[in-house]
N, C-alpha and C positions, 0 to 999 in steps of 0.2 A: 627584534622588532619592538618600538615600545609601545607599553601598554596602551595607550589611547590607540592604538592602531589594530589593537584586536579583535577582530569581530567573531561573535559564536554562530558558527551555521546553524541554519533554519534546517531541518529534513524531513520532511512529509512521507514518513512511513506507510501510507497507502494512497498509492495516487494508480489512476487506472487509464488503459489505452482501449480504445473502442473500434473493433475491429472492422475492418472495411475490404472490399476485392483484392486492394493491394497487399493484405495479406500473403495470398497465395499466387504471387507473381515472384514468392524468394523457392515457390518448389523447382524442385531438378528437371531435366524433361523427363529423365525415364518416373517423375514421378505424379506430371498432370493429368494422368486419369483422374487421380484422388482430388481436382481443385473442385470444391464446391460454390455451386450456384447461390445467387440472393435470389429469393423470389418473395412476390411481396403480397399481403395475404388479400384474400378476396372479400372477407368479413369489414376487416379494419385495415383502409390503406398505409397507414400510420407503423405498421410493423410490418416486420421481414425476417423472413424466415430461410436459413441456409441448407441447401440439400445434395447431397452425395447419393447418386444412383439411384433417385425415392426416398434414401433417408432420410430423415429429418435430424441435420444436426443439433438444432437450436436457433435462438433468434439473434438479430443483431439487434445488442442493447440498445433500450430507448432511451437517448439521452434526452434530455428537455427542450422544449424549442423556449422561443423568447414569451411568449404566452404564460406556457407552464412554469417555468424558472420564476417569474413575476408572481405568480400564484403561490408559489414554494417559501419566495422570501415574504411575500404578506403575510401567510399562515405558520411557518415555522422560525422564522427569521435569520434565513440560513440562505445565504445564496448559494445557487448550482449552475450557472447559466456560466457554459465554456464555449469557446471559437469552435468550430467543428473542426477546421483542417490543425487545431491544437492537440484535442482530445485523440482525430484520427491519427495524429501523427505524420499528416500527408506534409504538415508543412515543422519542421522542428526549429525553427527560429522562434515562429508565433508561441511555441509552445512556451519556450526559453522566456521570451517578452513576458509573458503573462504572469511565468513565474514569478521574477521581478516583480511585477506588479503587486503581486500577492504575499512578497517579501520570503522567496523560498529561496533556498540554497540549491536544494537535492531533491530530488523525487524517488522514490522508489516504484516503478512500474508493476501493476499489476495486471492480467489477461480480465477481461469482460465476458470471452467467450470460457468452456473447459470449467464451469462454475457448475455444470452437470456434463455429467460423458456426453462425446460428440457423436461416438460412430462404436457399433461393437465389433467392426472386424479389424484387427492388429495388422495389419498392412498399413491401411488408411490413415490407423489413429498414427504411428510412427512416421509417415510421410508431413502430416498437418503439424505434427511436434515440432519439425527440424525447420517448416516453411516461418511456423512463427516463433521458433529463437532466432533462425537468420534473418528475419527482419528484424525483431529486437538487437540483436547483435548489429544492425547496419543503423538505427535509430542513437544507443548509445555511440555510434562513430560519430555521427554527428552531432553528438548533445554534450560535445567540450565535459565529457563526465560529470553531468549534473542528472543526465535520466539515466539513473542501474536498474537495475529490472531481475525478476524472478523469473527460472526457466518454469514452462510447462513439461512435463514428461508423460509417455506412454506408459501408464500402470497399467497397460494389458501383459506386458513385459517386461520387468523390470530389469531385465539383464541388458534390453534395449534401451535401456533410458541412461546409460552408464555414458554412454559415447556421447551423448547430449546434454548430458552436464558437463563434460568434462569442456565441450566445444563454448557453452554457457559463462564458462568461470571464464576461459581468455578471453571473453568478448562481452566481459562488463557487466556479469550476473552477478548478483549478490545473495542466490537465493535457490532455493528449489521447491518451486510450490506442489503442495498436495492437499489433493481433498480428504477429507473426514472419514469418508466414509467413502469405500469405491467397490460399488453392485455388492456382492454377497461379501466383502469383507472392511473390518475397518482400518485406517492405519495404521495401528499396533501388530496387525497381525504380521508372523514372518514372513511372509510369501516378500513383502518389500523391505528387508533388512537389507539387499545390495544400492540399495537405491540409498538406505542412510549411512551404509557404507560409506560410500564414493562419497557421499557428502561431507562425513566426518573426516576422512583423508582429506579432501581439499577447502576445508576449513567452510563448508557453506552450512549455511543455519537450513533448515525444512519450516517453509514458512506456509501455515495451513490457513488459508484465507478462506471467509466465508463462503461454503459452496456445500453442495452433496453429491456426490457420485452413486449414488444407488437409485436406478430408478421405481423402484418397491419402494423406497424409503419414501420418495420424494413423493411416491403417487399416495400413500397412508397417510403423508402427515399435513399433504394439502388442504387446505380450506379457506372461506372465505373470511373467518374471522380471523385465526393466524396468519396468512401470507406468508413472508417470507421468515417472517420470528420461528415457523414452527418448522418449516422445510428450510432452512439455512444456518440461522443462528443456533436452534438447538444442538444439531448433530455435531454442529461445533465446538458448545461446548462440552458436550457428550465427550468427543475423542479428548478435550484436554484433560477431563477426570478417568480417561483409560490410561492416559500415558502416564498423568504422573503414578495411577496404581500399577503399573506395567511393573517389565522387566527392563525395558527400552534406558531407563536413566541410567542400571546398570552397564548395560550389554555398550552403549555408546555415551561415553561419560563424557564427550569433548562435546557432542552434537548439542548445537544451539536450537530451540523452538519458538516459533513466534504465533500466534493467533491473534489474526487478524480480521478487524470491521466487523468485532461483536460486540464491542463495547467494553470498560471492562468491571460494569457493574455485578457480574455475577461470579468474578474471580474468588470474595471472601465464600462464599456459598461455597464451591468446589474446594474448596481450600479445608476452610470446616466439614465437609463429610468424608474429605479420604483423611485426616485426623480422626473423625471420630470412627470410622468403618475399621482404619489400621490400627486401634487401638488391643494390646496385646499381641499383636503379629509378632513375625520374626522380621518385619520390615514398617516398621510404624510413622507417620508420614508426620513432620514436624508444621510447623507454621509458616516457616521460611524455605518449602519446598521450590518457590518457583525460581529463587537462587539458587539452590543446590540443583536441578535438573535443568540449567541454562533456559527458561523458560521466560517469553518476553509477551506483553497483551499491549494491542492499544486501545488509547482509551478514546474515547468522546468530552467533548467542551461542558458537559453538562452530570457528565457522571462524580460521584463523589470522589471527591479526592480523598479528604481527609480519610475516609471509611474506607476505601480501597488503599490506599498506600499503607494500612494500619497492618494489614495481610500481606501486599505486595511488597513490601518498603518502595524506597524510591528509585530502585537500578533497574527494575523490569520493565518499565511503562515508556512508549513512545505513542505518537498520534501522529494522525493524516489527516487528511483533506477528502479523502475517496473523488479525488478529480476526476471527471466526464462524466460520471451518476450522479443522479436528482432523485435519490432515495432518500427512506430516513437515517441512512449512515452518512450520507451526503453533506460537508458541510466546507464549500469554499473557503470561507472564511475564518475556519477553523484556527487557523493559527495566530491570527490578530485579536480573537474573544481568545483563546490561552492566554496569551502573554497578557492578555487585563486582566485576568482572572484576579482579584484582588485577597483570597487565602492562601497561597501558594506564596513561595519564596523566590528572589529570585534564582538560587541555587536549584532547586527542584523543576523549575521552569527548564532551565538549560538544559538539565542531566534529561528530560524527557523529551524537549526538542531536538539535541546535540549529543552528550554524552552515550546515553542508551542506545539508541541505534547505532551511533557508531559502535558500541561493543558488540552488539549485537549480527549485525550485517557486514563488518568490519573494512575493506578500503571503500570510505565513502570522503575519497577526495578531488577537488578541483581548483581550478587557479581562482583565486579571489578579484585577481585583478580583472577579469576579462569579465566577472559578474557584474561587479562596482562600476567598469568602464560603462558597460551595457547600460544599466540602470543611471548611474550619473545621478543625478543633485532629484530631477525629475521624479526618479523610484520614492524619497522620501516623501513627497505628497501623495504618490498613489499608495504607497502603505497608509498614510496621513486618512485619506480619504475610504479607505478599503476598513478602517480601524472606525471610522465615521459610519460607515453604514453595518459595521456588524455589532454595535451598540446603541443603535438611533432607538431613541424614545425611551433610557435607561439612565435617571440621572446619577445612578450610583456608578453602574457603568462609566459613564458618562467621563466622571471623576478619575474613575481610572484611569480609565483612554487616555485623558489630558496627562497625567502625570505621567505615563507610557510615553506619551508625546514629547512630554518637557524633557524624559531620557534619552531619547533616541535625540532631538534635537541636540542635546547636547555632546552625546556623543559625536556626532556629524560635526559640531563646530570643533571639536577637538580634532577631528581628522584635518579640518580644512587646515589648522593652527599648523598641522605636523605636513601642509603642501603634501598630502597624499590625492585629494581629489585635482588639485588644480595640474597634478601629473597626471590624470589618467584623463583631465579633460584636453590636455595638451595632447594626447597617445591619438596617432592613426586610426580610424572609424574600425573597428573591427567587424572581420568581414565571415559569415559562416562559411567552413568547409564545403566543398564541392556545391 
């Protein structure tokens, strides 16, 4: 192919699907006792809360309406405002569209719900596990492998969790998520060594996305002034400075780690204390441990690069979007403020949009042509414009963007030069599956 022809994928290493009924319309029959209910709370109608037999599983995420998204991008300058049947997944074209819009190649799914344990009785939690990989696994069928996704698993069991990774891998997972911390123990501990088992035989990374599993934990470290920094982000990065002092880089030297939607401003910190803690061990932790122990972080639009890559170098870092949440990890437009990011190269831009996750989550491929056809001439104004409102009011910015722009344009004319678009505008309307 020649070069003017090659395009680097965009891949949004945390993008999130927000759970709805249709969930649990992939359980078995002999498994619908366990479907749980939405009920909606009687304080605040605005949230809902899901429940099993009186349990309380949890809430269905609040994504933002059009009000609050408006209010998000005034104050932070970050837009969060997604289609609902996108985020839900009820509709996977839209979601596709959108992508486009936002100039993404690949998503990587992550759960909404399982961010804290659902249910403590091991039946139930193993029944809710398999309802929502088979719906993920039925999401990637029809997402022309651009949505991969991370399984959930039953860490009440981990012997049961074995069969639903392995069901995860043929059906488009790229991942196996685990929380930090689960009730009275945390992920280092052996009790889930089979579970990094199965994952190192079939080559999947343990990707620990911000959550907490322990409800002790969760209820000690609540407050009004931390939030979610102190019951989510911490424990998170709590478990990254257990593993790297573990035994774990040993015991599974192929297993990849990813820690995600913390930021990765506080990776030189962890970094500098198991150096300084391991110092005179029989195991003393180098600088460039998160290469050596296949260890991956993503980062935020705003976090230092220079200062973190000084500790990380440049192979461990990818970034998302945390699509469907209107938090402070939330940031739509995350990948058109990267690519302007104006001290960044463009070699280090790829390797954290492209490069790294693909090493990291490893078959992260799709047809190009069925993107490009999708999106057409049309996608370069809504990036155009998408790049326009996540720099408005920043003349430095500003500058970038433009020279961003003057790139891509140009690129795009070289395509046109090499009758690559004016084939794909000639190509039959492509129509989604089923």
């Amino acid at each position: 192919m020649p070069s003017a022809l090659v395009k680097t994928d965009v891949i949004d290493a945390d993008a999130h699907v927000v759970e709805s009924e249709r969930v649990w319309d992939y359980l078995e029959a002999s498994e619908q006792k366990y479907r749980p209910t939405l009920m909606t709370s009687r304080e605040n109608p605005k949230r809902q809360n899901w429940f099993l037999d009186g349990e309380d599983l949890g809430f269905k995420f609040p994504s933002p309406d059009e009000k609050q998204s408006e209010e998000h991008l005034k104050r932070f300058g970050r837009e969060v405002a997604t289609p609902v049947k996108a985020r839900e997944l009820s509709d996977v074209t839209q979601r596709l569209q959108h992508m486009d819009e936002l100039g993404i190649d690949i998503q990587v799914l992550y759960n909404s719900l399982w961010l804290t344990p659902l249910t403590s009785r091991l039946d139930a939690e193993i029944a809710l596990c398999w309802s929502w990989n088979r719906w993920l696994a039925d999401v990637w069928r029809l997402g022309e492998n651009r949505l991969r996704w991370t399984c959930v698993v039953p860490t009440l069991s981990p012997k049961e969790a074995v069969p639903q990774i392995r069901f995860a891998k043929e059906h488009g997972a790229v991942g196996v998520c685990m929380r930090p911390f689960e009730r009275d123990r945390m992920m280092t501990d052996p009790y889930y060594y089979p579970i990094y088992d199965e994952a190192q035989r079939l080559d999947m990374p343990i990707t620990v996305h911000l959550a907490n599993g322990s409800p002790e934990l969760f209820k000690l470290l609540t407050n009004e002034a931390g939030g979610g920094f102190t019951t989510f982000r911490v424990p998170t990065v709590t478990a990254c400075y257990a593993l790297i002092m573990s035994e774990i880089p040993r015991v599974f030297p192929k297993l990849r780690w990813g820690f995600i939607e913390v930021s990765s401003q506080w990776v030189p910190w962890v970094i500098h204390e198991a150096m300084r803690r391991s110092l005179g061990s029989a195991r003393p932790i180098s600088k460039d441990c998160l290469r050596e122990y296949n260890i991956y972080v993503s980062t935020q639009t705003d976090d230092d690069f220079r200062y973190v890559i000084s500790y990380t170098g440049e192979e461990n870092l990818v970034i998302g979007t945390d699509y469907g949440h209107g938090d402070t990890s939330s940031e739509l437009n995350a990948i058109a403020r990267f690519q302007a990011l104006g001290d960044l190269s463009a070699e280090v831009k790829r390797k954290i949009l492209c490069d790294n996750p693909k090493r990291f989550l490893r078959d992260l491929s799709f047809s190009k042509r069925e993107s490009w056809h999708r999106g057409g001439l049309s996608s370069l104004k809504r990036q155009r414009e998408t790049a326009h409102r996540a720099h408005a009011g920043s003349r430095r910015a500003g500058a970038r963007y433009r020279r961003a722009i003057r790139s891509l344009l140009g690129r795009r004319r070289a395509e046109r030069q090499q009758g690559f678009l004016l084939r794909a505008a000639r190509a039959p309307p492509f129509r989604h599956p089923g």
